[in-house]
Chimera marker file (.cmm) of the C-alpha trace (Angstrom):
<marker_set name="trace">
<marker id="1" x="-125.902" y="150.342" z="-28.112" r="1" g="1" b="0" radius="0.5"/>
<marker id="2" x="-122.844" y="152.877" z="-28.094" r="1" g="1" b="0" radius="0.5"/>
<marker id="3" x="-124.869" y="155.884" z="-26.337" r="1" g="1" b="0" radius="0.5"/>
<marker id="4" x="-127.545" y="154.081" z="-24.589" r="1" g="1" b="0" radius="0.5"/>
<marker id="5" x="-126.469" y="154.696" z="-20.833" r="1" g="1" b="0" radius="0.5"/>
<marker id="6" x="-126.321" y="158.121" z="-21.087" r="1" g="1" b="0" radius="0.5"/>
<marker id="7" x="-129.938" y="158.190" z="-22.903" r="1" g="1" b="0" radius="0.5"/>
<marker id="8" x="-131.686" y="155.822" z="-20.167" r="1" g="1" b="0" radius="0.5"/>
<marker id="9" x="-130.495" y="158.586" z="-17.797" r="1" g="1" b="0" radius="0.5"/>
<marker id="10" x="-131.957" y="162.177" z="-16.671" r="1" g="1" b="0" radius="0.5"/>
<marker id="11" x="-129.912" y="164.454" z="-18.751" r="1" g="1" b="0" radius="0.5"/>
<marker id="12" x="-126.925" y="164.911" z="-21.165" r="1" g="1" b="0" radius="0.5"/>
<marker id="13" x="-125.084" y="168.205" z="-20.897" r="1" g="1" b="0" radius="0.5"/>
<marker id="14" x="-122.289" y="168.726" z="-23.988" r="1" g="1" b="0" radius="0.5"/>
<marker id="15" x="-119.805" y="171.725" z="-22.459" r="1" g="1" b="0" radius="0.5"/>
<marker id="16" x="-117.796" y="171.279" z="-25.293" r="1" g="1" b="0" radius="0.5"/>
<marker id="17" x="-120.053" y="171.199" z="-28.311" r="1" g="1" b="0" radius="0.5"/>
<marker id="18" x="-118.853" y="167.432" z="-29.129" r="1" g="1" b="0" radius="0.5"/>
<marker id="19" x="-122.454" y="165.942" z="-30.361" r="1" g="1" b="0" radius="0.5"/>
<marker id="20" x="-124.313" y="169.755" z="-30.914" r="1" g="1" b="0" radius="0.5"/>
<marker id="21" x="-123.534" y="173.189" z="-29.609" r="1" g="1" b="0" radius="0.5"/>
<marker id="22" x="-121.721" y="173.872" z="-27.172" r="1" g="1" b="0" radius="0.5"/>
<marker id="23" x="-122.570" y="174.718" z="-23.812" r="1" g="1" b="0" radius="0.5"/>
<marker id="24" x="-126.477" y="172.779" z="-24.838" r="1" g="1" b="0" radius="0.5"/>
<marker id="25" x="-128.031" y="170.219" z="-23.108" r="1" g="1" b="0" radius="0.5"/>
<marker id="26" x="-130.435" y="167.477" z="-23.760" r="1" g="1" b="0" radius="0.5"/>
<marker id="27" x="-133.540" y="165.378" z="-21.927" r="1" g="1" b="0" radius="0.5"/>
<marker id="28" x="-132.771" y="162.003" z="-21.702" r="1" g="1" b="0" radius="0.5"/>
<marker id="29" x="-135.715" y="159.504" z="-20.972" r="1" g="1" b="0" radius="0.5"/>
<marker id="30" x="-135.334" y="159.475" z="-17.112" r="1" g="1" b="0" radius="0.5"/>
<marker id="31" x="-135.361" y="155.881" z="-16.657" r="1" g="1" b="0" radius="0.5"/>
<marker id="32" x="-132.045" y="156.063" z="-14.635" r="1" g="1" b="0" radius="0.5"/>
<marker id="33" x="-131.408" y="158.795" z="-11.886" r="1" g="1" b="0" radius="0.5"/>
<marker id="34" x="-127.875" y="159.409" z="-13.307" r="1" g="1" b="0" radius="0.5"/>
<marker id="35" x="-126.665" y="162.802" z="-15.369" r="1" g="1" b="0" radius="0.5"/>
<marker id="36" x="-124.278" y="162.714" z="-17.794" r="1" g="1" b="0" radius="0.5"/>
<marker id="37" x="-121.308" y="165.463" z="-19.022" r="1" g="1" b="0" radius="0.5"/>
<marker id="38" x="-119.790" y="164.869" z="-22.512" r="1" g="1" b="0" radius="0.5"/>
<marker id="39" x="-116.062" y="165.451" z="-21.961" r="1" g="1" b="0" radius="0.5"/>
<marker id="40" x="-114.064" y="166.210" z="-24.475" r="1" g="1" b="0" radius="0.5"/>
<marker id="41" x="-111.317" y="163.316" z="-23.846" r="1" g="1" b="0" radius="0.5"/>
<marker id="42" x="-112.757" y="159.858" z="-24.958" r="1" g="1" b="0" radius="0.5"/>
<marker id="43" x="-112.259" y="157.029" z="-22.306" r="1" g="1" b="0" radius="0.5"/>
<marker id="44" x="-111.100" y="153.669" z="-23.597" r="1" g="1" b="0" radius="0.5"/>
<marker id="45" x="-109.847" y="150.996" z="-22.065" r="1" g="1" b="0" radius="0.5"/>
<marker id="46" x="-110.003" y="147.126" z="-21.375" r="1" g="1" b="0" radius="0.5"/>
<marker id="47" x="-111.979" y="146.132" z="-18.132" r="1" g="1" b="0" radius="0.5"/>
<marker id="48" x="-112.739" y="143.476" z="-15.907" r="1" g="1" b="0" radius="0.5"/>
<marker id="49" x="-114.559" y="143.360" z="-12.825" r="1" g="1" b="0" radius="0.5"/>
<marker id="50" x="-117.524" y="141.503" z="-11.446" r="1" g="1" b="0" radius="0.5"/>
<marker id="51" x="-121.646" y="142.424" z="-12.312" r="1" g="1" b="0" radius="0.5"/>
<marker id="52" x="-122.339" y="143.590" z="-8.779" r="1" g="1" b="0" radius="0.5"/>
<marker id="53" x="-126.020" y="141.964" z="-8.175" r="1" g="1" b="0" radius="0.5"/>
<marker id="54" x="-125.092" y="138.888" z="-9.527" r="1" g="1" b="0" radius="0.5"/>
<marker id="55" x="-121.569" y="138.500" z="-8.477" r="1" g="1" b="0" radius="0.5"/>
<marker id="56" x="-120.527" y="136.823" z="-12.293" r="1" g="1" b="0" radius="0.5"/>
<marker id="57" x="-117.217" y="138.215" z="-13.612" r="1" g="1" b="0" radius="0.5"/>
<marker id="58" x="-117.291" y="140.231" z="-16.823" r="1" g="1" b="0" radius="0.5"/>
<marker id="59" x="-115.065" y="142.045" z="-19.040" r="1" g="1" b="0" radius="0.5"/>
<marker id="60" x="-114.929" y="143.879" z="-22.333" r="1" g="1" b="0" radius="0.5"/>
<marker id="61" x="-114.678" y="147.353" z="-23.203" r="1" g="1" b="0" radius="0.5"/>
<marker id="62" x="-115.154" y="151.335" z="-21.882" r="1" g="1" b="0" radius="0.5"/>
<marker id="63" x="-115.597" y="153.626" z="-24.696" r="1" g="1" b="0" radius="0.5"/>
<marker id="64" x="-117.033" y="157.119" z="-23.892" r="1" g="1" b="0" radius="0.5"/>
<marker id="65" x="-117.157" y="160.368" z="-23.672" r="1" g="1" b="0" radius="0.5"/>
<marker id="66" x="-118.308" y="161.945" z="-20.829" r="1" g="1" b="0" radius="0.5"/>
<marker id="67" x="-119.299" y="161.339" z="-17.159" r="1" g="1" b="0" radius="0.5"/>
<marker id="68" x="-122.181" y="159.704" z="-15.430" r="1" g="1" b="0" radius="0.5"/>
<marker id="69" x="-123.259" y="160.402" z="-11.924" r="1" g="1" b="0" radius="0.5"/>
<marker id="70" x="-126.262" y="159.715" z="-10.055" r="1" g="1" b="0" radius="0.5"/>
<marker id="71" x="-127.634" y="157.838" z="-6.686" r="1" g="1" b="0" radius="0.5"/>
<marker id="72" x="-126.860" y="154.532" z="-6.104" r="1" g="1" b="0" radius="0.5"/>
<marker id="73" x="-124.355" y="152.027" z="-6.477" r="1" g="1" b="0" radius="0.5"/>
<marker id="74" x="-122.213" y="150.807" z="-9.571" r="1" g="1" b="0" radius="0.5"/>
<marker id="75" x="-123.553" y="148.172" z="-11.549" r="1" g="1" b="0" radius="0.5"/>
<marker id="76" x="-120.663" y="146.836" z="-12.184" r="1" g="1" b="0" radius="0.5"/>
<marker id="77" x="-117.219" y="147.014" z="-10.026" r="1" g="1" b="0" radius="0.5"/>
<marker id="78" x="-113.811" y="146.310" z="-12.177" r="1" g="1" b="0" radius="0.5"/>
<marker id="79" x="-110.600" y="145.264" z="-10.253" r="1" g="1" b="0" radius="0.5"/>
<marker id="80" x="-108.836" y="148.570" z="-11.569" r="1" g="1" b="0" radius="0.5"/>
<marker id="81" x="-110.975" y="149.998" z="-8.254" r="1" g="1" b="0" radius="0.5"/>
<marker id="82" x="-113.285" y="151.528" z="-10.235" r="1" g="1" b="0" radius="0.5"/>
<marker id="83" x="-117.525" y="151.284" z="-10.947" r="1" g="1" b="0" radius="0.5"/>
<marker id="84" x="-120.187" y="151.983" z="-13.711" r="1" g="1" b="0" radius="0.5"/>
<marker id="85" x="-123.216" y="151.661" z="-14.720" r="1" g="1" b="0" radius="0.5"/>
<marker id="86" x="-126.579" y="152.203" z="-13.081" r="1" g="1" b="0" radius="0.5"/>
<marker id="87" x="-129.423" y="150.086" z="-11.969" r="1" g="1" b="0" radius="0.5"/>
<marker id="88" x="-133.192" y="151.489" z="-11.072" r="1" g="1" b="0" radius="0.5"/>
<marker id="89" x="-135.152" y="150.323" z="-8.336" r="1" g="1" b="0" radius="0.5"/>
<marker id="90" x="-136.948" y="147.735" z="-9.697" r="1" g="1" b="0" radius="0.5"/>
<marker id="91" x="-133.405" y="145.716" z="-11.315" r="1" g="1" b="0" radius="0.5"/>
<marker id="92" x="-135.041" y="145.836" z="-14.413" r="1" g="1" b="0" radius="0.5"/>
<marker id="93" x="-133.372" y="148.883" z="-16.488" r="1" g="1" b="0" radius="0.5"/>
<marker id="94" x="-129.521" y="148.913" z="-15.930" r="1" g="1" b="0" radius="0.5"/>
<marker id="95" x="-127.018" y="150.723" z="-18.275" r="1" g="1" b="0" radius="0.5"/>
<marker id="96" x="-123.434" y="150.844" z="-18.538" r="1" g="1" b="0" radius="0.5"/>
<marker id="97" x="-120.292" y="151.933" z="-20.495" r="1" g="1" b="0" radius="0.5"/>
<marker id="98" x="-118.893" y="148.131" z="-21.185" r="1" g="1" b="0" radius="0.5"/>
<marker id="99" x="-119.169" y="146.983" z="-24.595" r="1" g="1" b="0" radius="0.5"/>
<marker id="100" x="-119.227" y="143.127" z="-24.745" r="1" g="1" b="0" radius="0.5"/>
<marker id="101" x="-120.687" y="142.489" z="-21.615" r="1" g="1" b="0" radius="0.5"/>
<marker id="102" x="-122.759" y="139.970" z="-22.962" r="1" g="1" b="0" radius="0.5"/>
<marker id="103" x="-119.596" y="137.697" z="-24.292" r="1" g="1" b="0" radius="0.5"/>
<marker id="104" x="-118.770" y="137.183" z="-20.647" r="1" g="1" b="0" radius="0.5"/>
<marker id="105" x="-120.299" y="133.691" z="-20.568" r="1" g="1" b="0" radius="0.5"/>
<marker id="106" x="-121.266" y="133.293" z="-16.649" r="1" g="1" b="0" radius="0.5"/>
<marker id="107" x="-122.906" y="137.021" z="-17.042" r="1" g="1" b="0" radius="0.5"/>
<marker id="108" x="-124.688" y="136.532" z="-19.871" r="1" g="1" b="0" radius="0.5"/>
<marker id="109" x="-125.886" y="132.835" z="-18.347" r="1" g="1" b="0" radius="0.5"/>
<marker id="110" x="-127.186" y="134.729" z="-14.932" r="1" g="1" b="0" radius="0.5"/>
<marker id="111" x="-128.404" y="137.334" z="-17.214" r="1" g="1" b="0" radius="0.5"/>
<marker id="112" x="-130.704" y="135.127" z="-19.021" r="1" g="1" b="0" radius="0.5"/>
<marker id="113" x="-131.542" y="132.937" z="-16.229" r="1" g="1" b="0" radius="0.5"/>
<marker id="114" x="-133.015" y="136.280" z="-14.593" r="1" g="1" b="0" radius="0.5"/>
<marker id="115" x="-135.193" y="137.188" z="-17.607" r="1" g="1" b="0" radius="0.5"/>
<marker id="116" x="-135.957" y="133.287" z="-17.319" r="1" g="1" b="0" radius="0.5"/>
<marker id="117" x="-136.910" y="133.539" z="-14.069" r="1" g="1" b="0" radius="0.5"/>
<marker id="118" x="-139.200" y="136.235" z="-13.851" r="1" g="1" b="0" radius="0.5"/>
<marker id="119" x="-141.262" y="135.122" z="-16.692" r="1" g="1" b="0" radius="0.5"/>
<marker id="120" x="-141.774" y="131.598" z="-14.029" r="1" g="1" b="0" radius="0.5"/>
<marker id="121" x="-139.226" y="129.510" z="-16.226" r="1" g="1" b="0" radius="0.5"/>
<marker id="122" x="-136.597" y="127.110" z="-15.160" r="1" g="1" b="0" radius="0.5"/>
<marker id="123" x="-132.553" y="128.021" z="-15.300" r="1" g="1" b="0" radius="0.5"/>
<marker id="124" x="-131.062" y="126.825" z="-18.672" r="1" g="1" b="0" radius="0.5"/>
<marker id="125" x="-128.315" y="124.530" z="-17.376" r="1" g="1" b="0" radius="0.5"/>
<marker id="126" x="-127.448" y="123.413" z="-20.447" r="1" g="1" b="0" radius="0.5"/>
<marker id="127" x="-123.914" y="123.319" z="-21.618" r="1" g="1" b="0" radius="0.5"/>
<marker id="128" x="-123.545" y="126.757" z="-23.100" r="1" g="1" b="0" radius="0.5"/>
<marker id="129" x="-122.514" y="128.038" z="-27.212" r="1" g="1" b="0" radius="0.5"/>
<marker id="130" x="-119.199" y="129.913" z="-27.880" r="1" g="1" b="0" radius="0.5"/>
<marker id="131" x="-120.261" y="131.759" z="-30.871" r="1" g="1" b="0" radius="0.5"/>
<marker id="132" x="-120.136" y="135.815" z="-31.765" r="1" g="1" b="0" radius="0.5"/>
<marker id="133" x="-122.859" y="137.567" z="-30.152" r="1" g="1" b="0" radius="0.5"/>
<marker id="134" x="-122.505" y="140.587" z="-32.527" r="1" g="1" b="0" radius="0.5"/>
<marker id="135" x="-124.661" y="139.352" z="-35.363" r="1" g="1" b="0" radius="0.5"/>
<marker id="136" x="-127.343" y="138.181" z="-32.464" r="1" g="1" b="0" radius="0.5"/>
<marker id="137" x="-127.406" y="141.538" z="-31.024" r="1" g="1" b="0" radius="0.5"/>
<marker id="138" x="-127.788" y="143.223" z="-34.296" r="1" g="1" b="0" radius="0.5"/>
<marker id="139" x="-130.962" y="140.842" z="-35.106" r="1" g="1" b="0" radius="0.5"/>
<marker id="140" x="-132.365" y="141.962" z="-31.351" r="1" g="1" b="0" radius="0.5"/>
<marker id="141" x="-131.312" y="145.666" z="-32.397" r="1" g="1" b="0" radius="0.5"/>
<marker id="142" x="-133.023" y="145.628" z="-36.033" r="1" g="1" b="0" radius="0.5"/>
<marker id="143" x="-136.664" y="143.711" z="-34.190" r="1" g="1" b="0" radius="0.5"/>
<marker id="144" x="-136.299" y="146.782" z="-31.119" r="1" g="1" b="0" radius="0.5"/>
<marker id="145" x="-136.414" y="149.180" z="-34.320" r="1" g="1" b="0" radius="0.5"/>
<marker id="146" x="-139.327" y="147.580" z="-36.172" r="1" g="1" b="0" radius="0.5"/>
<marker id="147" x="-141.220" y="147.193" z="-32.778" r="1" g="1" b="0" radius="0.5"/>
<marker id="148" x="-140.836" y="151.053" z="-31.596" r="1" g="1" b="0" radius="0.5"/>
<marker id="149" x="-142.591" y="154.287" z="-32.991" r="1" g="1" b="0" radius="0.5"/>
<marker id="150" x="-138.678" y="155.748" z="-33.375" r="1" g="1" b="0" radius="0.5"/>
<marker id="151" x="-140.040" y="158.580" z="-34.434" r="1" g="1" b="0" radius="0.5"/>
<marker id="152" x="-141.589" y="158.762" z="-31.232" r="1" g="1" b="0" radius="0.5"/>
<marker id="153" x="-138.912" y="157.837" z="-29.199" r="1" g="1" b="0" radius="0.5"/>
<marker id="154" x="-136.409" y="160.468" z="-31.589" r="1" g="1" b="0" radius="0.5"/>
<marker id="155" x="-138.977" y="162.963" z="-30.615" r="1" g="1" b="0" radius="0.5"/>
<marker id="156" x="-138.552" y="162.886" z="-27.044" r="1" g="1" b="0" radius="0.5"/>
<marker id="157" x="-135.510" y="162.792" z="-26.853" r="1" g="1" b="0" radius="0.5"/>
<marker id="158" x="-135.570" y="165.721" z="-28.804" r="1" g="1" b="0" radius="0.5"/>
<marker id="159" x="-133.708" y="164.539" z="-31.948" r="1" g="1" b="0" radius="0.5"/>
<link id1="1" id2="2" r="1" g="1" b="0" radius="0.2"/>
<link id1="2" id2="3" r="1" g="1" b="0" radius="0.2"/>
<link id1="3" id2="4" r="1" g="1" b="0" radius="0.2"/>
<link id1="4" id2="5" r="1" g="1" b="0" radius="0.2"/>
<link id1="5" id2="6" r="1" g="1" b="0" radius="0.2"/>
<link id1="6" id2="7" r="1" g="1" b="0" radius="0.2"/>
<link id1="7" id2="8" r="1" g="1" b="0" radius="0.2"/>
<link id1="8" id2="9" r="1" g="1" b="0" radius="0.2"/>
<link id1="9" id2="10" r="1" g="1" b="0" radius="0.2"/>
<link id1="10" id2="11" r="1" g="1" b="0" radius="0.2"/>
<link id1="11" id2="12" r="1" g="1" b="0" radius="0.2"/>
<link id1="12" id2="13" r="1" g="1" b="0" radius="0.2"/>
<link id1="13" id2="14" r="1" g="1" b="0" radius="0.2"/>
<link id1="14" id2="15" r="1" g="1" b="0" radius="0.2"/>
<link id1="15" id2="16" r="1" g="1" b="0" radius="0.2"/>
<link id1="16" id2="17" r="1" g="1" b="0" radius="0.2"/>
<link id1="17" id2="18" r="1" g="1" b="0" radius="0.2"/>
<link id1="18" id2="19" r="1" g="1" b="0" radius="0.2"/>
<link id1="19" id2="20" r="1" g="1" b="0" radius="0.2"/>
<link id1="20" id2="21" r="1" g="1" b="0" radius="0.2"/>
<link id1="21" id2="22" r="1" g="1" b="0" radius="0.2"/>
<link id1="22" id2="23" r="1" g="1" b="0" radius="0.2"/>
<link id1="23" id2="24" r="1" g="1" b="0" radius="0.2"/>
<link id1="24" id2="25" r="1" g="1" b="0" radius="0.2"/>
<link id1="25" id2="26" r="1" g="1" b="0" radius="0.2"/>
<link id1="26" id2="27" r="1" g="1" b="0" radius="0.2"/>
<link id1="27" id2="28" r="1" g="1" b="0" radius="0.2"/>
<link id1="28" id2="29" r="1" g="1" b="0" radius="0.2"/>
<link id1="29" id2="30" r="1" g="1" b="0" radius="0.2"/>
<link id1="30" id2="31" r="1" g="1" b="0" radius="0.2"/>
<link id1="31" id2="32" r="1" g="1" b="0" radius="0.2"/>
<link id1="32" id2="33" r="1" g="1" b="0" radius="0.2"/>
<link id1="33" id2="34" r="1" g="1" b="0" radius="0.2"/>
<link id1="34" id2="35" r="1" g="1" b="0" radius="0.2"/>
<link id1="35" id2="36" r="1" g="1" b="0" radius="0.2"/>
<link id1="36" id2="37" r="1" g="1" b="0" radius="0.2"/>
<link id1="37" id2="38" r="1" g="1" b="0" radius="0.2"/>
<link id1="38" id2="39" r="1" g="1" b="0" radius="0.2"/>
<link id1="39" id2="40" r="1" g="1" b="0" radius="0.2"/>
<link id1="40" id2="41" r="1" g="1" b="0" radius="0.2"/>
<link id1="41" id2="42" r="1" g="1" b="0" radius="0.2"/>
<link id1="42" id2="43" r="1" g="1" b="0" radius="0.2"/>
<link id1="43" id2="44" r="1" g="1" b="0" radius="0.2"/>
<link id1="44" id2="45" r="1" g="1" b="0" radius="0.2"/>
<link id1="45" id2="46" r="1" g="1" b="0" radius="0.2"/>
<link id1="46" id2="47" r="1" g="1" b="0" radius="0.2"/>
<link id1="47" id2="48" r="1" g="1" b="0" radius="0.2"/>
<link id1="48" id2="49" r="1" g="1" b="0" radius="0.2"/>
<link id1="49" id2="50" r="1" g="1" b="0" radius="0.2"/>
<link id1="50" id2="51" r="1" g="1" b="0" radius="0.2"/>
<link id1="51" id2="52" r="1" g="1" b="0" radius="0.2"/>
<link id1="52" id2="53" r="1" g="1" b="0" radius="0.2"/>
<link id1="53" id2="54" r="1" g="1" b="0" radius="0.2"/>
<link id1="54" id2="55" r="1" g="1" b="0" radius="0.2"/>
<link id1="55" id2="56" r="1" g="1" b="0" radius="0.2"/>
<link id1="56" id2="57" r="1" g="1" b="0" radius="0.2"/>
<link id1="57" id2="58" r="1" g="1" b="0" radius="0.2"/>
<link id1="58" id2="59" r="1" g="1" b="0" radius="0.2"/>
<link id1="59" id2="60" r="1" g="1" b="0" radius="0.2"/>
<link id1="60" id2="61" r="1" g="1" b="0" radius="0.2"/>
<link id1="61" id2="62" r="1" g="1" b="0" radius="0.2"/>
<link id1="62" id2="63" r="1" g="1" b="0" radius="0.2"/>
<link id1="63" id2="64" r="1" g="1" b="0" radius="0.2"/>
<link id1="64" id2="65" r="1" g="1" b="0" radius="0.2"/>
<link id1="65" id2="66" r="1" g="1" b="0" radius="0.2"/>
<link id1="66" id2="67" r="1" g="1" b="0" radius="0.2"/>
<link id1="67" id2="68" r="1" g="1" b="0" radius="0.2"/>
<link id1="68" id2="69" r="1" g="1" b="0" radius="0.2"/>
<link id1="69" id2="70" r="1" g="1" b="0" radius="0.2"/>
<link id1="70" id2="71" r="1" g="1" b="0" radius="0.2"/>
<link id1="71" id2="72" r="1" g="1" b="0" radius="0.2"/>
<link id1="72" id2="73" r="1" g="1" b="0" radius="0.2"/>
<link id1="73" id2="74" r="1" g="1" b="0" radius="0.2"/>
<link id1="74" id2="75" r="1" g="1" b="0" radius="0.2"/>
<link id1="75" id2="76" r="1" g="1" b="0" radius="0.2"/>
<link id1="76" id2="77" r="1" g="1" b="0" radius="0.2"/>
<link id1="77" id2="78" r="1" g="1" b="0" radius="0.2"/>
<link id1="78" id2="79" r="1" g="1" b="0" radius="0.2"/>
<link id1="79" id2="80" r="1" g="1" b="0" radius="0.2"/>
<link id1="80" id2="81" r="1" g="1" b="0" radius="0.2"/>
<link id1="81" id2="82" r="1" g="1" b="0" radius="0.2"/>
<link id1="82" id2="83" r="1" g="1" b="0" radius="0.2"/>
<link id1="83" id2="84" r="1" g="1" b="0" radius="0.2"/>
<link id1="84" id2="85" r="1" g="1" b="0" radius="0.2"/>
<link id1="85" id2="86" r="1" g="1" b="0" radius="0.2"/>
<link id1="86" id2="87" r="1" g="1" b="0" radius="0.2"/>
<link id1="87" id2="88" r="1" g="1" b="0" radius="0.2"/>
<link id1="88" id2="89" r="1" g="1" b="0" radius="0.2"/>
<link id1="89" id2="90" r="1" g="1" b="0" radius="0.2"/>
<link id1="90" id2="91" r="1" g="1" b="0" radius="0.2"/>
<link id1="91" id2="92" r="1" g="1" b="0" radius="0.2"/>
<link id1="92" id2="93" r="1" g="1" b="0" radius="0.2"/>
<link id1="93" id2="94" r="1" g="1" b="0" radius="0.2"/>
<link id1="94" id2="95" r="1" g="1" b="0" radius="0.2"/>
<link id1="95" id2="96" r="1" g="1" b="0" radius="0.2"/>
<link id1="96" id2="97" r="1" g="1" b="0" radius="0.2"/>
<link id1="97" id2="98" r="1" g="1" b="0" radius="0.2"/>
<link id1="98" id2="99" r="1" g="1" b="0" radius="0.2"/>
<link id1="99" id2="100" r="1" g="1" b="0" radius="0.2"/>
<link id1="100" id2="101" r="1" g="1" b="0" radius="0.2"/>
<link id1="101" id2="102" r="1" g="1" b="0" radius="0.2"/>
<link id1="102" id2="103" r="1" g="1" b="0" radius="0.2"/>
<link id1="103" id2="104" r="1" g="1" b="0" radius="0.2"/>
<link id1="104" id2="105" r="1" g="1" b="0" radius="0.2"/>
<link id1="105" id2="106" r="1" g="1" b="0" radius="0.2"/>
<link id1="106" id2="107" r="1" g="1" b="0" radius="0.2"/>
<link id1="107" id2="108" r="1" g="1" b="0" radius="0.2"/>
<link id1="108" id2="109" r="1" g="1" b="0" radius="0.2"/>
<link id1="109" id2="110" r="1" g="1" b="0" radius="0.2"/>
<link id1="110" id2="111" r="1" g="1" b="0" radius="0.2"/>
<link id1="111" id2="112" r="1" g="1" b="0" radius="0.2"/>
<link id1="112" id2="113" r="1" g="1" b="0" radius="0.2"/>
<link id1="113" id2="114" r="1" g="1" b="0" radius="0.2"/>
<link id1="114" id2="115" r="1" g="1" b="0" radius="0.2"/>
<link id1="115" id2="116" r="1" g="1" b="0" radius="0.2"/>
<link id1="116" id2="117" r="1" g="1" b="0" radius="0.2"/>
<link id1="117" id2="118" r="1" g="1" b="0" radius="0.2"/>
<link id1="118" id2="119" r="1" g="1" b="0" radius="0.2"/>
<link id1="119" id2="120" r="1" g="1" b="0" radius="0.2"/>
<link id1="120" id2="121" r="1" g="1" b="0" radius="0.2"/>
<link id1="121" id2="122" r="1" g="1" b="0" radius="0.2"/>
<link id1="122" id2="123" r="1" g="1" b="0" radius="0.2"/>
<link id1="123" id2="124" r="1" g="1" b="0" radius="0.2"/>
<link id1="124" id2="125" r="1" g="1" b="0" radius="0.2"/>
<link id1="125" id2="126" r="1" g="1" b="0" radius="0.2"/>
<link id1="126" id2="127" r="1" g="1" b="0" radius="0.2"/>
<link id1="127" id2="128" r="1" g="1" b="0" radius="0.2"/>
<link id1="128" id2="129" r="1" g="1" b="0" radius="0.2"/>
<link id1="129" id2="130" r="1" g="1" b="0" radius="0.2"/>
<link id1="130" id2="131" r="1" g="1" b="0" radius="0.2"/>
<link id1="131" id2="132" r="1" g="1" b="0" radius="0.2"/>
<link id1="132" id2="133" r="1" g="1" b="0" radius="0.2"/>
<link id1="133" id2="134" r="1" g="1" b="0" radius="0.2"/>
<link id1="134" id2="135" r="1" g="1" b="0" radius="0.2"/>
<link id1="135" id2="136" r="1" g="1" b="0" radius="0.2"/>
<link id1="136" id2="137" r="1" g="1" b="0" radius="0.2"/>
<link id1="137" id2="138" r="1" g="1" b="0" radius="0.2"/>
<link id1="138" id2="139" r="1" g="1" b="0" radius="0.2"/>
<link id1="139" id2="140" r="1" g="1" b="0" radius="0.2"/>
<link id1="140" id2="141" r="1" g="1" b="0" radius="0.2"/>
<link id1="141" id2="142" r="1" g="1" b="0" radius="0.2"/>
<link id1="142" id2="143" r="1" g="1" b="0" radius="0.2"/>
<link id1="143" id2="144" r="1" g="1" b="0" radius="0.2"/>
<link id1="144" id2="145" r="1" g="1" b="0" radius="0.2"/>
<link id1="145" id2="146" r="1" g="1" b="0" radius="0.2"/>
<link id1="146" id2="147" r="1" g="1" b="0" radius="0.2"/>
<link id1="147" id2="148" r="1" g="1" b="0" radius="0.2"/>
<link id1="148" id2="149" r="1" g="1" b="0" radius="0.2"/>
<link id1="149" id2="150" r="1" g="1" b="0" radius="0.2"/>
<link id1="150" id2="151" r="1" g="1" b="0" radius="0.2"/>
<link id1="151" id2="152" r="1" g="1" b="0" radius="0.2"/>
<link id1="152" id2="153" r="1" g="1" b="0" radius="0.2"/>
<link id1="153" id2="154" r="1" g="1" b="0" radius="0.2"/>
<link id1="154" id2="155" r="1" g="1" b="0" radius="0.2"/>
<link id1="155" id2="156" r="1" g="1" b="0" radius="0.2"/>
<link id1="156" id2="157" r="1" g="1" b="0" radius="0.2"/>
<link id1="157" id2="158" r="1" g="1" b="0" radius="0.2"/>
<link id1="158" id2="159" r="1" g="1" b="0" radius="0.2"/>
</marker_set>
C-alpha cells in the first residue's frame, strides 16, 4: 500500500504543498515512532538488501516522496549501504518503502512462517508457487476494506 509507512508512523509534514497545503502537517496513527517529510524530489530506484530480523534477502522497489526518521534500526538493510523501514517493539507492525517485498520468495516464506508460528502452527516446508502476488494482495487489500470502519480510520487520520 503506496503510502502506508508514512501513515503507520507519528506524523507527516508536507513543506512543499505536494499532497495539501503547503507548509501543513498531518497525524498519522502512531503505530511506528518514525516522522515523515514529503520532499519534493520522488525517490525511485531498484533495491536489494537483506530483511534485517530475519536475515532473508529481498528486493523490489523504492518509490517515495519524502523522508522517514525515527528510533531504532532499519528494517531492512540494501547492499547500496543504505536502510528503511521501521519495526515497533513488539515485531508485529513494520513498514517500509519497498514495493514487492513480498515476491522475494525466502522473505515472503519466513514471513509467513512467522505469522505461522505465532498462531502455534508448524513451518510450511512445502515446495513453494511462482505466481504474481499482485492480484493476491489486491484480494487481501479489498477484505482489509470490507473488514474496517474506513470511515473511521479516514477520520483519524484526518482525511
Amino acid at each position: 500500500i503506496c503510502g502506508g509507512f508514512q501513515l503507520l508512523g507519528r506524523s507527516i509534514a508536507d513543506p512543499h504543498g505536494l499532497e495539501g497545503e503547503a507548509g501543513s502537517s498531518m497525524s498519522g496513527l502512531g503505530l511506528l515512532e518514525t516522522d515523515t517529510v514529503l520532499a519534493a524530489e520522488k525517490t525511485l530506484s531498484r533495491k536489494e538488501g537483506i530483511h534485517c530480523p530475519s536475515g532473508e534477502k529481498v528486493y523490489g522497489y523504492e518509490i517515495h516522496h519524502g523522508v522517514s526518521k525515527g528510533g531504532g534500526t532499519h528494517l531492512l538493510s540494501f547492499t547500496d549501504g543504505t536502510g528503511c523501514g521501521m519495526m515497533d517493539r513488539s515485531g508485529r507492525v513494520w513498514g517500509c518503502y519497498l514495493h514487492g517485498i513480498f515476491d522475494s520468495d525466502g522473505f515472503r516464506r519466513s514471513f509467513i512462517n512467522s505469522l505461522r508460528k505465532n498462531k502455534g502452527l508448524q513451518e510450511f516446508t512445502g515446495r513453494g508457487a511462482s505466481y504474481d502476488l499482485e492480484p493476491a494482495l489486491d484480494r487481501l487489500a479489498d477484505v482489509i476494506r470490507q473488514s474496517l470502519d474506513m470511515d473511521e480510520v479516514y477520520a483519524l487520520l484526518g482525511l
